[in-house]
N, C-alpha and C positions, 0 to 999 in steps of 0.2 A: 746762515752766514758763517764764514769759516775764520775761528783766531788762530791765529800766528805763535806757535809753541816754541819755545826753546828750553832744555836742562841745560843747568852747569853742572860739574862737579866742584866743591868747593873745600878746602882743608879747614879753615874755621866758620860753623853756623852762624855764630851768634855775631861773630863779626861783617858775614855779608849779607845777616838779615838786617841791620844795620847800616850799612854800604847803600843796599839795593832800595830798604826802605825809606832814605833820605831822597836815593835816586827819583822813585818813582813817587816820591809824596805820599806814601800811603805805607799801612800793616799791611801783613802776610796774610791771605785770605785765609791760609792753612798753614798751620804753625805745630812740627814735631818732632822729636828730641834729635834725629837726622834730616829732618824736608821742611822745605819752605816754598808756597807758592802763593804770587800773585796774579787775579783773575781781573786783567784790568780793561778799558776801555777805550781811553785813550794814551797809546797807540793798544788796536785791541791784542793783544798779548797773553797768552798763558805762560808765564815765566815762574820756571820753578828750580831750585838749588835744590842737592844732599851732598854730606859726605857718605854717598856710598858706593864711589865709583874708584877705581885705582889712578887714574889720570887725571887729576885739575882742569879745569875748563871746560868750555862746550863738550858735553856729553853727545848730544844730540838737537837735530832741529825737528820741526814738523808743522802737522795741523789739525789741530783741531774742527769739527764740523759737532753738526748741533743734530742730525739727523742719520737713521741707516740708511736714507735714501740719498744723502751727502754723500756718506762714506764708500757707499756703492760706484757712484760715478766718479769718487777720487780712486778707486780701486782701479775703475778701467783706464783711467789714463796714465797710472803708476804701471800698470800691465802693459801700456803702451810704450814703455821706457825701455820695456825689456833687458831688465838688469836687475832679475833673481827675487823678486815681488815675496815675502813671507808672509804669512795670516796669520794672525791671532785670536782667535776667538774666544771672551770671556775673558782675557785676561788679569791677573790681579797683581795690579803697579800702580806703586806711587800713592800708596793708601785710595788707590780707587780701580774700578772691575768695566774692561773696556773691550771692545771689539779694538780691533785696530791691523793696519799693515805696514810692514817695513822697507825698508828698500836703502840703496846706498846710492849717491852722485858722483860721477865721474870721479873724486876726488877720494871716495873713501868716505864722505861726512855721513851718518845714519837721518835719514829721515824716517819719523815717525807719523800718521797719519790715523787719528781715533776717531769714537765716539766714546763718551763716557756712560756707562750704564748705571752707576752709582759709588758712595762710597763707603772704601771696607776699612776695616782698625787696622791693617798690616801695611807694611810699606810694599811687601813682594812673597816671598816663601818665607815669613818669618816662621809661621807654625808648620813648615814644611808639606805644604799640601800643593804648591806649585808644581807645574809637570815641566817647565822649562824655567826654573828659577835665573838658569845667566843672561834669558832675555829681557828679563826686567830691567829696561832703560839701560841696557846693554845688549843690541841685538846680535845674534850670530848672522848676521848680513854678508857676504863675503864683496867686496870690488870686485864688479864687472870692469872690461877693457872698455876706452869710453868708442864709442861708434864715431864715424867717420862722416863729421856732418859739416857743415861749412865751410868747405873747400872749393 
C-alpha cells in the first residue's frame, strides 16, 4: 500500500513541530535538531519538515510504497510520463537510505517516489560520503514542456 509524502521547508523547527503536531494530534515519529517527520495513518501520510532547503514551503511531494516490487511498477508508469525520470539507488536522505525516483509535473513541482531501506544517523552528506549531496530532497529534476493532451 502506497502513503502519500510530502516535505516542507520550514524557517522555524520547533515552531512547526508544534503547528503540525497540534494539527495532526500527534508527536513527530522522528524528531532531529533539522527534521521532523510524521508517519501517520489517518490520512495515511508520510509528512516531513527541515530547515534545510533555501525556499520555505512544499519542498516536494511524492510516494512512498512498502515494496521493490511497488517501487518497480511506480517506476514504469513514472517512465510512462516521459519527463526525464532520475534513479536513485541507495540513497541517503532524510536520516534514512532508500531506493527511489524523481521526476517533475508539468508545473515544475518535484515528485519523489521511494522505498525506504532503513535508517541512517545523517540527514544527507553530512559526513560527506554522498555522491549527489544536492539531491537530497532537492532534486536536480529539470521541467519537461508539458505534452499536449486534452484538446
Amino acid at each position: 500500500m502506497k502513503r502519500f509524502h510530502v516535505h516542507v521547508a520550514v524557517s522555524d523547527l520547533d515552531q512547526s513541530i508544534g503547528f503540525y503536531s497540534t494539527l495532526f494530534g500527534a508527536a513527530p515519529n522522528v524528531c532531529k535538531s533539522d527534521y521532523a517527520k510524521w508517519m501517520l495513518d489517518d490520512p495515511r501520510i508520510n509528512f516531513a519538515i527541515s530547515r534545510r532547503a533555501e525556499n520555505f514551503g512544499v519542498n516536494h511531494l511524492g510516494m512512498q510504497v512498502e515494496s521493490k516490487d511497488e517501487l518497480d511498477a511506480m517506476r514504469d508508469q513514472l517512465q510512462r510520463a516521459d519527463r526525464g525520470l532520475i534513479e536513485e539507488a541507495g540513497a541517503q536522505c532524510c536520516y534514512a537510505q532508500s531506493d527511489k525516483y524523481w521526476i517533475t509535473d508539468p508545473q515544475g513541482v518535484a515528485w519523489e517516489t521511494f522505498h525506504s531501506l532503513g535508517e541512517i544517523p545523517i540527514y544527507g552528506d553530512d559526513d560527506g560520503t554522498r555522491k549527489n549531496a544536492a539531491a537530497c530532497c532537492t532534486p536536480q529534476v529539470q521541467p519537461q514542456p508539458a505534452a499536449a493532451c486534452c484538446k
